[in-house]
Backbone bond lengths (Angstrom), bond angles and torsions (degrees), N, CA, C in turn:
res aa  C-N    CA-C-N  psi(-1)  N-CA   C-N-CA  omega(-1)  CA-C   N-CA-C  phi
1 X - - - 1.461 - - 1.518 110.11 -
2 X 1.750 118.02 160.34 1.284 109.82 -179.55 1.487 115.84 -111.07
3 X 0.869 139.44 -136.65 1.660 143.31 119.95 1.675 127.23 -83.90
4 X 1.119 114.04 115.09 1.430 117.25 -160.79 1.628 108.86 -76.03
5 X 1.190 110.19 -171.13 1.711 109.58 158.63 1.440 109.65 -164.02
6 X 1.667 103.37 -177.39 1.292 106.72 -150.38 1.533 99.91 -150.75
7 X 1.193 131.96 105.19 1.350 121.22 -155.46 2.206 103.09 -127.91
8 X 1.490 99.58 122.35 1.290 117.90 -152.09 1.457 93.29 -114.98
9 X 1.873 99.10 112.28 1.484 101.07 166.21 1.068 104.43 -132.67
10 X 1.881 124.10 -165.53 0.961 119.55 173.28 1.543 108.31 -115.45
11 X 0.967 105.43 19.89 1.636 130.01 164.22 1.284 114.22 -102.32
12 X 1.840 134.23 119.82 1.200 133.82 143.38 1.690 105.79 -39.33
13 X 0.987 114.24 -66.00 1.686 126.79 -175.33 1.292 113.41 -47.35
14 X 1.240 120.51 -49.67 1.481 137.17 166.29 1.405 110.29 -32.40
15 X 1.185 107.21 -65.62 1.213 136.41 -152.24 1.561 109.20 -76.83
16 X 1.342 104.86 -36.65 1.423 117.08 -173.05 1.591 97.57 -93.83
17 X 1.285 133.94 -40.54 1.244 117.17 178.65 0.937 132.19 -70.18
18 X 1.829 115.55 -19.39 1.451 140.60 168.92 1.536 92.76 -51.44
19 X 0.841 90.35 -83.16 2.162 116.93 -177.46 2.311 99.67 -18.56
20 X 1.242 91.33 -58.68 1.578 105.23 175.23 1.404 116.79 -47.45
21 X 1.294 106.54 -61.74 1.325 119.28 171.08 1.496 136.97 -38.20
22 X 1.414 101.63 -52.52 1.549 120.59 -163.08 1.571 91.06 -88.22
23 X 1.657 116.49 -30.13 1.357 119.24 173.52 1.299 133.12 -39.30
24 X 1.267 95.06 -26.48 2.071 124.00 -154.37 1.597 88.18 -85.78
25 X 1.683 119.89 -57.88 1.240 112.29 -164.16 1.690 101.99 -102.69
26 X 1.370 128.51 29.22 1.803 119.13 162.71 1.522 91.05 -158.05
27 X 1.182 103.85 82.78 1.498 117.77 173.64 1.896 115.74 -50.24
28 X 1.185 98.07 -41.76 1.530 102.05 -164.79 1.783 105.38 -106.36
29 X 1.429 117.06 19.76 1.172 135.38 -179.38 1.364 112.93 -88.32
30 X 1.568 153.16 111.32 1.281 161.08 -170.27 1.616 110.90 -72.71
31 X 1.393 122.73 91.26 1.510 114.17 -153.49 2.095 111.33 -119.50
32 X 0.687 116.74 66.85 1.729 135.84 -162.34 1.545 104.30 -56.92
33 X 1.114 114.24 120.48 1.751 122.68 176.64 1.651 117.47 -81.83
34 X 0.820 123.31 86.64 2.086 113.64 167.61 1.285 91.18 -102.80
35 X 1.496 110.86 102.66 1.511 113.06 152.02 1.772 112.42 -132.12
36 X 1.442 118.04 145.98 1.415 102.61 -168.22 1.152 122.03 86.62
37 X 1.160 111.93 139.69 1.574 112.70 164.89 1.246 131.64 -83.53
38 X 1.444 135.76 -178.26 1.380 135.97 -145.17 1.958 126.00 -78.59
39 X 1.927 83.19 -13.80 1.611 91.66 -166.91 2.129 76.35 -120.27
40 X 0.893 110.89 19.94 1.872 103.84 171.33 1.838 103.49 81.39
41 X 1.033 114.37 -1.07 1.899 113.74 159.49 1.760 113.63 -35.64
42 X 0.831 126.60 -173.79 1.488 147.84 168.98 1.463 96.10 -107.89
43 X 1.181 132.54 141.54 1.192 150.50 169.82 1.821 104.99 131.00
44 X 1.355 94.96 -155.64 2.065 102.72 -164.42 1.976 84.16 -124.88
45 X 1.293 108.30 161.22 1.171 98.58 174.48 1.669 89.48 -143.94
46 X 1.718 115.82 144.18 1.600 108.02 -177.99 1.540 88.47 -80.41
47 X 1.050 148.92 -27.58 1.360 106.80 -161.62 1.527 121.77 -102.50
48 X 1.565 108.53 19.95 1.365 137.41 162.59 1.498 98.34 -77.16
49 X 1.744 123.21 -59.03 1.298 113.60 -155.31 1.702 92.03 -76.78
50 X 1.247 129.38 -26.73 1.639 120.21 -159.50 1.914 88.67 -70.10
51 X 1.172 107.52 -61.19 1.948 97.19 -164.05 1.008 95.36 -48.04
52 X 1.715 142.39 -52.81 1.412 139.90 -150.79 1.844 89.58 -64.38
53 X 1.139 130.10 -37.97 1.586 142.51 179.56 1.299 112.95 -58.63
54 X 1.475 105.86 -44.11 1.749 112.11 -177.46 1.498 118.97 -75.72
55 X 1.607 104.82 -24.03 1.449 124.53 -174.30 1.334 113.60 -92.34
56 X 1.112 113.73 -7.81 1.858 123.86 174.12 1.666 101.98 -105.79
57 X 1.211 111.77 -15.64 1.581 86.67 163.83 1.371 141.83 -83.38
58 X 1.419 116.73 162.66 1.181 105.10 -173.67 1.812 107.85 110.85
59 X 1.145 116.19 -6.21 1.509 127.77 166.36 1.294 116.92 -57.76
60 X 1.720 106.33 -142.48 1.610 126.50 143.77 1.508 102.82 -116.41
61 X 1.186 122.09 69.92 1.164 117.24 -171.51 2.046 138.37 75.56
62 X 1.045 87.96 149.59 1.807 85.60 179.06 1.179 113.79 -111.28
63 X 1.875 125.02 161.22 1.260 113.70 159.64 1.632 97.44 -133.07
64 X 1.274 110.92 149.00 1.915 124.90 171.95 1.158 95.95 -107.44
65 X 1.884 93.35 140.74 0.960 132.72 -178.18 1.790 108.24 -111.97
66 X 1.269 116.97 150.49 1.378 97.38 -172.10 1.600 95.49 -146.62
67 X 1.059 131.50 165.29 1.431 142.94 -179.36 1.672 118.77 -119.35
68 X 0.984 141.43 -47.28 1.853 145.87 173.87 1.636 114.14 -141.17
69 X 1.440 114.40 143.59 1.414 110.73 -139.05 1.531 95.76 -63.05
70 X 1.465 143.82 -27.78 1.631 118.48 -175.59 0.887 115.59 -41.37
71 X 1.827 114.80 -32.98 1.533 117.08 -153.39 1.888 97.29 -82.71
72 X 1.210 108.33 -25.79 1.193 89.67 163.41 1.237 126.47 -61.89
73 X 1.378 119.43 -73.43 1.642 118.28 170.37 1.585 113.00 -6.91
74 X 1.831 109.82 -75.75 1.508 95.05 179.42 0.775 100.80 -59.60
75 X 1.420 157.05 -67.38 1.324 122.85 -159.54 1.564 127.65 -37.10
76 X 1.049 108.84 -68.62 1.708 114.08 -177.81 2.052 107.63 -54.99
77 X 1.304 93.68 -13.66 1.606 90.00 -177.90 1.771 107.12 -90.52
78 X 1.449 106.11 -20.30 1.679 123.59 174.73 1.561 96.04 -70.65
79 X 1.278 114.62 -44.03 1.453 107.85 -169.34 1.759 116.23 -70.93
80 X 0.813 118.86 -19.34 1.890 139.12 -167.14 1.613 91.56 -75.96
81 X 1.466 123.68 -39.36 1.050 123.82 -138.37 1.803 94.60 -112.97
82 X 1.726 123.80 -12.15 1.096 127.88 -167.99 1.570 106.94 -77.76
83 X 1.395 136.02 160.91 1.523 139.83 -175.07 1.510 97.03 -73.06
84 X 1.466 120.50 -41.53 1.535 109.09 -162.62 1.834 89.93 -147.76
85 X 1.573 95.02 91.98 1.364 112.70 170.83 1.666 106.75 -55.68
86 X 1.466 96.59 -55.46 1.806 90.42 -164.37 1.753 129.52 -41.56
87 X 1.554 89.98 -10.77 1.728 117.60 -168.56 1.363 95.34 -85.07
88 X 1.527 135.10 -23.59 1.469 105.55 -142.27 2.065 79.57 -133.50
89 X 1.338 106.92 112.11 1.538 110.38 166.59 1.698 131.64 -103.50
90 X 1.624 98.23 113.05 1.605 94.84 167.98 1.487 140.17 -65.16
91 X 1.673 118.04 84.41 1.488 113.05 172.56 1.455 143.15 -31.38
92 X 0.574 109.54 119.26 1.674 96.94 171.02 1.566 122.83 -107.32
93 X 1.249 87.58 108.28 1.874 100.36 -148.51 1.571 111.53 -132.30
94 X 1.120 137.09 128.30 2.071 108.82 148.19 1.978 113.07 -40.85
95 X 1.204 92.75 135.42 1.255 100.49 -171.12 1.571 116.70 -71.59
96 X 1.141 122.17 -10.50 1.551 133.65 -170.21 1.630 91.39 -99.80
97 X 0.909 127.16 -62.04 1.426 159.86 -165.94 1.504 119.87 -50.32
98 X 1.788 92.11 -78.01 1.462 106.53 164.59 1.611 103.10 -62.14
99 X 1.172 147.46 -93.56 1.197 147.61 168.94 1.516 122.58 -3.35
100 X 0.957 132.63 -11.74 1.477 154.89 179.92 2.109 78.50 -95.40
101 X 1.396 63.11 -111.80 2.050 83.98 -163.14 2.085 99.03 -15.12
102 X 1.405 116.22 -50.32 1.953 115.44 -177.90 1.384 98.23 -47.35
103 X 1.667 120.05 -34.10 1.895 107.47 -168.27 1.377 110.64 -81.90
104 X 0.959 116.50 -38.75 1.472 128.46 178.12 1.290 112.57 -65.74
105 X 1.586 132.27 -38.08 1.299 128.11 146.81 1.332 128.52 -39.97
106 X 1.289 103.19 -43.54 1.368 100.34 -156.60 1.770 97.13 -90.32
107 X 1.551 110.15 -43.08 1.404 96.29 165.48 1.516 135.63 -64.13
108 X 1.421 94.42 9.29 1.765 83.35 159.68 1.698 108.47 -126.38
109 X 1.240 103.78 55.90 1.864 116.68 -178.27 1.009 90.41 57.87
110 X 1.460 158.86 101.04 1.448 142.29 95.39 1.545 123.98 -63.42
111 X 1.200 116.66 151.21 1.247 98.27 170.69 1.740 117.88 -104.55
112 X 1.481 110.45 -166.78 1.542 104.54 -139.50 1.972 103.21 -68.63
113 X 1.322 103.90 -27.01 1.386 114.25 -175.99 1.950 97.30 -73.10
114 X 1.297 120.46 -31.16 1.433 112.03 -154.57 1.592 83.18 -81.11
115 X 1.414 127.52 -49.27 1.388 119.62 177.11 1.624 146.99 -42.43
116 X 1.526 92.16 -50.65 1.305 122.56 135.53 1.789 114.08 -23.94
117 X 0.664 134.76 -69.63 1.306 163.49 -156.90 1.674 92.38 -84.26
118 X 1.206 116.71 -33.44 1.655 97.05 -150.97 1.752 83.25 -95.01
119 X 1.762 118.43 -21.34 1.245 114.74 179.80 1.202 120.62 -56.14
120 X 1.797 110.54 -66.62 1.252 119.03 158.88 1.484 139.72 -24.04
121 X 1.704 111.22 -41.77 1.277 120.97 -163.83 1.409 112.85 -60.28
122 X 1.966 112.28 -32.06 1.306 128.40 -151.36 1.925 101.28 -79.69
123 X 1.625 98.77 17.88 2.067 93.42 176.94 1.671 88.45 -83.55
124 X 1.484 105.81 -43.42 2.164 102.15 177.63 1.464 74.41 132.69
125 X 1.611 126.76 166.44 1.249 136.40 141.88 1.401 112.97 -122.46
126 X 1.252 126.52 -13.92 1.351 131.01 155.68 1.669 94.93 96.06
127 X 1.498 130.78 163.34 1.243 116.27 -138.92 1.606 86.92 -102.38
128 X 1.302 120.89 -3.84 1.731 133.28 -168.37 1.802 94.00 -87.62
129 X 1.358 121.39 -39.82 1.171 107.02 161.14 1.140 131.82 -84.29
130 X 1.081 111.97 -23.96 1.888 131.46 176.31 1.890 97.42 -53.38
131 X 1.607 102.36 -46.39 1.786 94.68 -175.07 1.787 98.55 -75.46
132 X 1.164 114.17 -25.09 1.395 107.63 -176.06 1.556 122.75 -49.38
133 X 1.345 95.37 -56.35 1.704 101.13 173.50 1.339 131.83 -83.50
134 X 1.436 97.69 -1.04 1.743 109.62 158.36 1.455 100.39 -69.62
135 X 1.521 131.25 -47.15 1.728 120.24 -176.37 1.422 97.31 110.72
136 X 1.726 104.04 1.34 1.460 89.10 174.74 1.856 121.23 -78.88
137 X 1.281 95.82 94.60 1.886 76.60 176.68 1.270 110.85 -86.63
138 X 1.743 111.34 145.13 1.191 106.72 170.76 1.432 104.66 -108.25
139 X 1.592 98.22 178.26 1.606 109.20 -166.64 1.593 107.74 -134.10
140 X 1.615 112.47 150.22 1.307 105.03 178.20 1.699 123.69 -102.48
141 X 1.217 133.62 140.54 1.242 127.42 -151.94 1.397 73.23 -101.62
142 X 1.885 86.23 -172.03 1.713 110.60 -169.03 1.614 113.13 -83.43
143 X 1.263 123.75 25.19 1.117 114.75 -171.92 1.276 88.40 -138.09
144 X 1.554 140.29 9.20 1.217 134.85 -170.85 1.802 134.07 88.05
145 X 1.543 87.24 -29.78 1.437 95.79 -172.36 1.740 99.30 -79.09
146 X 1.574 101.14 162.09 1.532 123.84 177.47 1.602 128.80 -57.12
147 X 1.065 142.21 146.57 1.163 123.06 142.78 1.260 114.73 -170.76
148 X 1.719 101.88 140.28 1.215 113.56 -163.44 1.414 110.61 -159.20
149 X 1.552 120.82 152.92 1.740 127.15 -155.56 1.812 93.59 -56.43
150 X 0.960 122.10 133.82 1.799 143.44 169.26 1.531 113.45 -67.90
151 X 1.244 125.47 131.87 1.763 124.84 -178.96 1.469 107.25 -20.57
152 X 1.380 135.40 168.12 1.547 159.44 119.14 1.270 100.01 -29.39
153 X 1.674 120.98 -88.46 1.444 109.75 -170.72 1.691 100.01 -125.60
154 X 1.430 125.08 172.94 1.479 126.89 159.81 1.437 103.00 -158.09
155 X 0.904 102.21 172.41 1.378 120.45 -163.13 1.650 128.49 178.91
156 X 1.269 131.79 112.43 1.675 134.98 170.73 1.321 122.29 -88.85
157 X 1.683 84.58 151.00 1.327 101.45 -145.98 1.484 92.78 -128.84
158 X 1.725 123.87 141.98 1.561 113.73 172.28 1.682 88.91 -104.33
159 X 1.635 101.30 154.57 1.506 109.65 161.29 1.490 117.60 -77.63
160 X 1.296 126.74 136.35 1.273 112.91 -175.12 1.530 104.40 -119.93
161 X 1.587 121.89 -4.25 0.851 131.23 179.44 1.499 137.62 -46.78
162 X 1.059 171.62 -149.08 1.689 146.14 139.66 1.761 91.66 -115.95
163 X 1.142 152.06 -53.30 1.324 114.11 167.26 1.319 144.76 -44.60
164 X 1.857 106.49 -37.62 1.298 126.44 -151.59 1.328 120.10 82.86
165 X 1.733 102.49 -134.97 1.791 98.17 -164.29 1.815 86.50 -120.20
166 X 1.611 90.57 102.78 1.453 94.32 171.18 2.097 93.95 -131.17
167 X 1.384 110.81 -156.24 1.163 110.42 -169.30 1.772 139.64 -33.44
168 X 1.730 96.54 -37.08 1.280 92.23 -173.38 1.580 104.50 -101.91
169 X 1.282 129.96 -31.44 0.761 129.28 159.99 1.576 139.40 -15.34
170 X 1.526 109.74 -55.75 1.095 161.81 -151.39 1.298 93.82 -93.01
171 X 1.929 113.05 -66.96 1.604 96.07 -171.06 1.998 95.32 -75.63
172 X 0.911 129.31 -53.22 1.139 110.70 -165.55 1.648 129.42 -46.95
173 X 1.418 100.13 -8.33 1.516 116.66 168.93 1.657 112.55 -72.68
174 X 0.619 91.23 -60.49 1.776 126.28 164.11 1.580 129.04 -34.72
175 X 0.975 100.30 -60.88 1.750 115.95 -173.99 1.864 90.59 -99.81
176 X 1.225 126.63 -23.72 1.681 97.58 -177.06 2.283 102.04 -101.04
177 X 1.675 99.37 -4.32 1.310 102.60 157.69 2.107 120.23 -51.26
178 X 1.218 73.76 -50.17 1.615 86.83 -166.45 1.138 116.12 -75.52
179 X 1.440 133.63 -2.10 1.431 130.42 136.46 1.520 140.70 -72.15
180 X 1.477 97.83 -0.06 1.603 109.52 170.79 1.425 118.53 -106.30
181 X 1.169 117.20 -171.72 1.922 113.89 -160.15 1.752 60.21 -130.06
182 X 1.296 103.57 109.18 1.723 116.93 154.64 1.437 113.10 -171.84
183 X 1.436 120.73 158.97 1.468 111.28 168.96 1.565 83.29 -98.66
184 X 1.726 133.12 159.51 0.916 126.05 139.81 1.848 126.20 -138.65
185 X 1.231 100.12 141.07 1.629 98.37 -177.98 1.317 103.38 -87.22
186 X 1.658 108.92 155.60 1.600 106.84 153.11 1.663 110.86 -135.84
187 X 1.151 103.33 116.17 1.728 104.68 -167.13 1.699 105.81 39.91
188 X 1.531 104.10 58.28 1.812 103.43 141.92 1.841 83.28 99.95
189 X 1.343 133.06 -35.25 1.485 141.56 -157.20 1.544 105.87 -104.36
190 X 1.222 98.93 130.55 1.493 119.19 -176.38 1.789 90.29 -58.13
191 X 2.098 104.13 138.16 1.168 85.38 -142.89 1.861 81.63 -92.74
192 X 1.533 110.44 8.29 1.576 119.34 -165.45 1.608 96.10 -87.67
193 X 1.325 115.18 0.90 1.870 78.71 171.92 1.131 89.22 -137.74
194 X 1.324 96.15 144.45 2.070 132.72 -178.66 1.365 97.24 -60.66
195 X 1.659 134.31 -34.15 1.395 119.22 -176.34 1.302 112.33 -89.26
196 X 1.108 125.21 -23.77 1.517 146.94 161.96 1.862 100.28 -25.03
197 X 1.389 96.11 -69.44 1.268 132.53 -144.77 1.574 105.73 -78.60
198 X 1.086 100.27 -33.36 1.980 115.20 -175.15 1.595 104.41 -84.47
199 X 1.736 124.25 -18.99 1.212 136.87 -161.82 1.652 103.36 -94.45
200 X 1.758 103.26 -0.82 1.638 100.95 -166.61 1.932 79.67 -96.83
201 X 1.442 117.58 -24.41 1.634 97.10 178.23 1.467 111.88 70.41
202 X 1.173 133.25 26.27 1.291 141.34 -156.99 1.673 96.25 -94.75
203 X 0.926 106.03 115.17 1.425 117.89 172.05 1.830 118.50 -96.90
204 X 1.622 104.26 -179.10 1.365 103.71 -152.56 2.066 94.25 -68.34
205 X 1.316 115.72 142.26 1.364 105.03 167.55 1.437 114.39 112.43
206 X 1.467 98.14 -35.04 1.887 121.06 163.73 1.790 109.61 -36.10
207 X 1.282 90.89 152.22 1.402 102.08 -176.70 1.887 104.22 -111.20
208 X 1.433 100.06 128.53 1.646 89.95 -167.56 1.597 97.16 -107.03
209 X 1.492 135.69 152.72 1.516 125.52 -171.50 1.413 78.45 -128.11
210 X 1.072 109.74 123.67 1.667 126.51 150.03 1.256 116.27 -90.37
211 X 1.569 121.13 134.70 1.533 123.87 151.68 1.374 99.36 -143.52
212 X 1.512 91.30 140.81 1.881 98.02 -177.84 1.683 100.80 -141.03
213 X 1.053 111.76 161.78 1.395 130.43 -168.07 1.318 114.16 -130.32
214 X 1.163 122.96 -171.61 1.983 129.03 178.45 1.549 98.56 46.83
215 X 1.472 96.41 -178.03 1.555 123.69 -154.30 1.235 109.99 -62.60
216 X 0.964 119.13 -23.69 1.759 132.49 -172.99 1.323 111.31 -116.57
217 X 1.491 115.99 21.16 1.630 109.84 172.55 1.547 121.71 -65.97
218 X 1.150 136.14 -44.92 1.140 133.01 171.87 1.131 125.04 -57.97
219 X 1.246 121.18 -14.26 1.440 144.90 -164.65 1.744 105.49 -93.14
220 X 1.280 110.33 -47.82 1.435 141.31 172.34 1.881 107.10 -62.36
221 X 1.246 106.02 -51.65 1.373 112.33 -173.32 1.632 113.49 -65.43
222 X 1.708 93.56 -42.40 1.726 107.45 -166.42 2.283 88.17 -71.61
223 X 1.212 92.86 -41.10 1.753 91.24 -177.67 1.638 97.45 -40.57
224 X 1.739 123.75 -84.68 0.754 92.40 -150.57 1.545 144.82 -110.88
225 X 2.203 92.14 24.74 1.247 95.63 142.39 1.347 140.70 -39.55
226 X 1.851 100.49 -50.21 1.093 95.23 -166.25 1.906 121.06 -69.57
227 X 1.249 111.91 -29.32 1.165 112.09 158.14 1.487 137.37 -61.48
228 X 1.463 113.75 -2.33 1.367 119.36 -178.04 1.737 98.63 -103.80
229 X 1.439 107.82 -26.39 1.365 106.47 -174.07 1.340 108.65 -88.31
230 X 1.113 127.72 -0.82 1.714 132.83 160.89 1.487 117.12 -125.71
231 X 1.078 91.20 30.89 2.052 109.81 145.12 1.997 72.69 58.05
232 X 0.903 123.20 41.91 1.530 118.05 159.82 1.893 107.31 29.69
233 X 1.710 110.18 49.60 1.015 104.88 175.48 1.606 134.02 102.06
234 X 1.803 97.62 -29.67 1.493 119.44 -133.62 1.647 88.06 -109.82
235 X 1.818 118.03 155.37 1.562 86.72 178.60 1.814 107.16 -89.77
């Protein structure tokens, strides 16, 4: 089983094309539409988001996705009302975006917090915060210049792909990051968010610099060599 999701708009259409989308790149991922209300209006309706809630259980957990703040409200008001809240997490994500990068997590086993996480990640934290929550502080010597502990492992990578690093690419970088205990960069960009990652524009032939850190850096690095060195699928 994976971690499912649950994606809350105020669009049926929204909601369903989201659902389509994220489908394409986590095939075996359980992905439930509440968008719209009950007679097809514009708005969120709770008892759209509760079945879409009842029908995602039974995973390793869920995470909601939401699109304009009502839809939050029901959401968090769907959640009050679920048997086993602790199971079911509200992202705070772009809904196209975050929802992309959560399927791709979750289709490669993440669990419900790493998904969570992989939604969120896609605002960027930029690589100045990325060292932040590693604990790496750096310090300035007497001459002004920087210094501070250097990656675990790194390593470059050419794209061989014929798009490069555009959508799927990107989340699959992305969403199987966020199941490992690593910080990772990719050319200067937090390597956990898919928008991060699409903003480097890296085309076929590009040179990608990895450096990753924490317990699972090598682990992280060999990931996403190895996906850059088989054109991630793509011809």
């Amino acid at each position: 089983m994976t971690v499912r999701l649950v994606v809350v708009s105020h669009s049926e259409k929204i909601a369903d094309g989201a659902v389509e989308l994220a489908a394409q790149m986590a095939p075996d991922v359980v992905i439930l539409a509440a968008g719209g209300t009950a007679d097809g209006r514009i708005g969120t309706s709770l008892e759209k988001v509760m079945s879409a809630l009842d029908k995602a259980a039974g995973g390793d957990g869920v995470v909601v996705l939401t699109d304009l703040g009502s839809a939050v409200m029901t959401a968090e008001s769907a959640l009050e009302l679920v048997e086993e809240p602790a199971g079911v997490l509200l992202a705070d994500a772009p809904l196209v975006e975050g929802l992309v990068a959560a399927a791709v997590a979750a289709q490669g086993g993440a669990d419900v917090k790493a998904v969570k996480r992989a939604a969120e990640a896609v605002y960027g934290l930029g690589p100045e915060v990325a060292a932040a929550s590693r604990g790496l502080a750096e310090s300035t010597v007497a001459e002004g210049s920087v210094t501070g502990k250097g990656p675990d492992f790194t390593g470059d990578f050419e794209l061989v792909n014929e798009a490069g690093m555009h959508a799927r690419p990107a989340a699959k970088i992305a969403g199987g990051l966020a199941s490992l205990n690593a910080e990772v960069t990719v050319n200067g960009v937090d390597g956990a968010s898919m928008t991060s990652l699409m903003t480097l524009a890296a085309g076929k032939g590009s040179l990608l610099h990895i450096e990753a850190w924490g317990p699972d850096a090598e682990r992280a690095l060999n990931y996403v060599g190895g996906l850059v060195q088989a054109g991630f699928g793509e011809p």
